[in-house]
N, C-alpha and C positions, 0 to 999 in steps of 0.2 A: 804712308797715309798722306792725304791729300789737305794738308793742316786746313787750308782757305776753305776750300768744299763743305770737308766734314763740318767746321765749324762754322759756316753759314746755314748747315744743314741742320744743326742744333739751335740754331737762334730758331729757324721757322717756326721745327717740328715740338721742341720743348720749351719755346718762351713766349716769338710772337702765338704760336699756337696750343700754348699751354693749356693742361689738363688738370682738374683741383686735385689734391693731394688727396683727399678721406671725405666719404660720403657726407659729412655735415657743411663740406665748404664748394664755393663756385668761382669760378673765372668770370671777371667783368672787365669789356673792353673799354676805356672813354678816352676819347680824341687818340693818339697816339702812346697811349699806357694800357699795360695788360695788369691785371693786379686779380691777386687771389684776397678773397674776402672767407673771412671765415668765423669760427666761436671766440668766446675768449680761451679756450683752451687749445685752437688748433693754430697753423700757419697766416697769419694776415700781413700782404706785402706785396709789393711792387717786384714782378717777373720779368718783365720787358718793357723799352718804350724805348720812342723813333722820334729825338727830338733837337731840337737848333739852338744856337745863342739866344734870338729873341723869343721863343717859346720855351724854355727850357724852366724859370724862374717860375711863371702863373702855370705850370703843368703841376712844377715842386707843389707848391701851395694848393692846388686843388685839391690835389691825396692829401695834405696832412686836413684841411677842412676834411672830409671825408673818414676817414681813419679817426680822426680826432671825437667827430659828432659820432662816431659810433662807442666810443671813450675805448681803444682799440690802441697799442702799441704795435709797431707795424714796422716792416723790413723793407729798405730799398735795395736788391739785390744788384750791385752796380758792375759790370761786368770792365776788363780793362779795354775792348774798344769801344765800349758805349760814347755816343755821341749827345751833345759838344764834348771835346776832351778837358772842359772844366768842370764836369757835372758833379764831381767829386768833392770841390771845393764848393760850387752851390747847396747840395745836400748839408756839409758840416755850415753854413753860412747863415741853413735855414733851420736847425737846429739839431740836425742828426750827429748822432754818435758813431765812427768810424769802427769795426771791429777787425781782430786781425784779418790780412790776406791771405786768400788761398788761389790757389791753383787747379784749374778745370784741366783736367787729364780723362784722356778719350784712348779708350783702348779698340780694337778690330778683333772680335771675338777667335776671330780664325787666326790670330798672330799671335793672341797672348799662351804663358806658361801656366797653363792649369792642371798642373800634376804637384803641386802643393800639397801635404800630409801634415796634422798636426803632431808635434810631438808626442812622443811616448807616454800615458796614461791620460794622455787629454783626448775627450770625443765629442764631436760636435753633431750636435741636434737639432732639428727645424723646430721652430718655436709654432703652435697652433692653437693654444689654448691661455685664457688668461694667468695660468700658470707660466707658461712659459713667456710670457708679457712682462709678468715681476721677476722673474731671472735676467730678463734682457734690461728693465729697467734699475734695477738692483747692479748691473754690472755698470751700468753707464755713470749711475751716482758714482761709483768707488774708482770708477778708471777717470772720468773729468771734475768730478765737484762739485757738479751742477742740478740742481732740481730735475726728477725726469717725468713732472706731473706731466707735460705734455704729449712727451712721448708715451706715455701709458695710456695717455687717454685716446691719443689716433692711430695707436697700432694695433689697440682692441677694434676700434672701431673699423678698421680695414680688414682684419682678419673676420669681424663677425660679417660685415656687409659684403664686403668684397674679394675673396681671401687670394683672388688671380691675381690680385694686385699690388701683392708683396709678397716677399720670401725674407721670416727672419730665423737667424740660428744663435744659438747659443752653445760655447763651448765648455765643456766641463771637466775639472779635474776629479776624477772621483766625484762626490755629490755637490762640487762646490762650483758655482758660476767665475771665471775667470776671463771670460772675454764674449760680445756677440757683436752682430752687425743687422743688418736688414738691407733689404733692394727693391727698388720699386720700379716696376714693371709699368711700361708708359702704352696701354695699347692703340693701334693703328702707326704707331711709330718705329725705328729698329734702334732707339734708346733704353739703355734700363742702365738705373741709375742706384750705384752703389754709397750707404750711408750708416753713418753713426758706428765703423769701426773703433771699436774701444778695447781695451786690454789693461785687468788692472795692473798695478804697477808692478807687485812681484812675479810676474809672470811676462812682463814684455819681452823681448829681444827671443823668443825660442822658437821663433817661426808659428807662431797662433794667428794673427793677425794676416799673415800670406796665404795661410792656408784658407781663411774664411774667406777671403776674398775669391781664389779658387774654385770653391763647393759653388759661393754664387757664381759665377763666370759661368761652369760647367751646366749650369739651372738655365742660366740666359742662353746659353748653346739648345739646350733641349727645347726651348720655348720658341724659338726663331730668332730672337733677337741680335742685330750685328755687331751694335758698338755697346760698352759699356762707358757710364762718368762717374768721376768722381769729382769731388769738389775738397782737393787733399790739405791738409795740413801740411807742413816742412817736416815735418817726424816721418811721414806717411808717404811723401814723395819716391823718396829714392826706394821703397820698395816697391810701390808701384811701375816705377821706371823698370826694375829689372823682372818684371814681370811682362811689360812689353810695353804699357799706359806710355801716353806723351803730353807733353804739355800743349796747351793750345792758348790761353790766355789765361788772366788771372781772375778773381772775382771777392769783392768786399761787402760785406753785409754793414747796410747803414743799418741804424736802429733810428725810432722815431717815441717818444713817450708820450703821451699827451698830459 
């Protein structure tokens, strides 16, 4: 893979030229910032921008005016070659909250290992129905901790408005939710973007997690799509690697509160 290409390839087609996540939200370009505007319950954040030492500072400050008058807590999605290369230290300067790093891993649909099988009495299911929304949700609370009112509320909304627009599964041990994922399918582009792998905890390490990555892989193979992303955690890394994924840069979500 052609690390430079691809990965200018991605800034175009999914940042500078980003697409809103879920029918309730929209992309808004001003001056050199792309930012997805949305409810209070969906994604509102800063996707991309193309910006210098001396516009860097009143670009910061215009989103949070903006974000803020909407009383809107909002993500600066900071990518590691975003430009200036202090943009990082600006954002914490101007009041954002650093979250951990992760790692944008890009896989070539035709090179990765998608013969992944879940273990023995685990079977994974496509999620279609609000039922299946609180399985997915339900797994995410117990595998990370974290509230998953949002995720329940734009995955319904994706599935009822949209449903080409994502692919989620849930896998199950007998009647019991143990692990899902979801992917979302970027169209006119050849990204689809893999998220929210989770696995609860007594169930990690049996190969669940490789294999849902797979089922999706093999879905983006059927649909046309060439590359997949991820945007991995360091748990989630080295399996991805040996699935074929590479790393292309890193990426840190500022947080902003008003």
């Amino acid at each position: 893979m052609d690390h430079t290409a691809v990965l200018a390839l991605y800034d175009r087609d999914m940042r500078e030229g980003a697409q809103p996540d879920s029918p309730e939200s929209r992309i808004e370009r001003v001056g050199k910032v792309v930012r997805q505007v949305s409810s209070e319950q969906g994604w509102n954040g800063v996707v991309w921008s193309d910006l210098d030492a001396g516009g860097a500072d009143a670009a910061i400050a215009e989103q949070i005016s903006y974000f803020s008058g909407l009383g809107r807590e909002f993500e600066w999605k900071l990518y590691g070659h975003d430009l200036p290369v202090d943009l990082g230290q600006r954002l914490r300067t101007a009041g954002f909250t650093a979250q951990p790093e992760e790692t944008l891993m890009i896989g070539e649909v035709a090179d990765l290992t998608l013969d992944a099988e879940p273990p023995e009495g685990v079977r994974i299911l496509p999620v279609t129905d609000r039922a299946g929304v609180d399985l997915v949700a339900d797994v995410h609370e117990a595998a990370f901790g974290t509230d998953s009112t949002r995720l329940r509320h734009q995955l319904l909304a994706q599935l009822t408005a949209d449903p080409d627009s994502v692919v989620a599964v849930v896998a199950l041990a007998g009647d019991t939710p143990v692990s899902a994922a979801r992917m979302e399918l970027v169209p006119g582009t050849r990204f689809a973007g893999l998220w929210g792998g989770g696995t609860v905890e007594a169930w990690r390490g049996r190969g669940i997690y490789r294999a849902l990555v797979a089922v999706r892989a093999r879905e983006a193979v059927e649909r046309g799509y060439r590359y997949l992303q991820v945007d991995a955690m360091p748990a989630s890394r080295p399996i991805l690697e040996r699935l074929g994924f590479e790393p292309l840069t890193t990426t840190t979500p500022y947080l902003h509160t008003p």
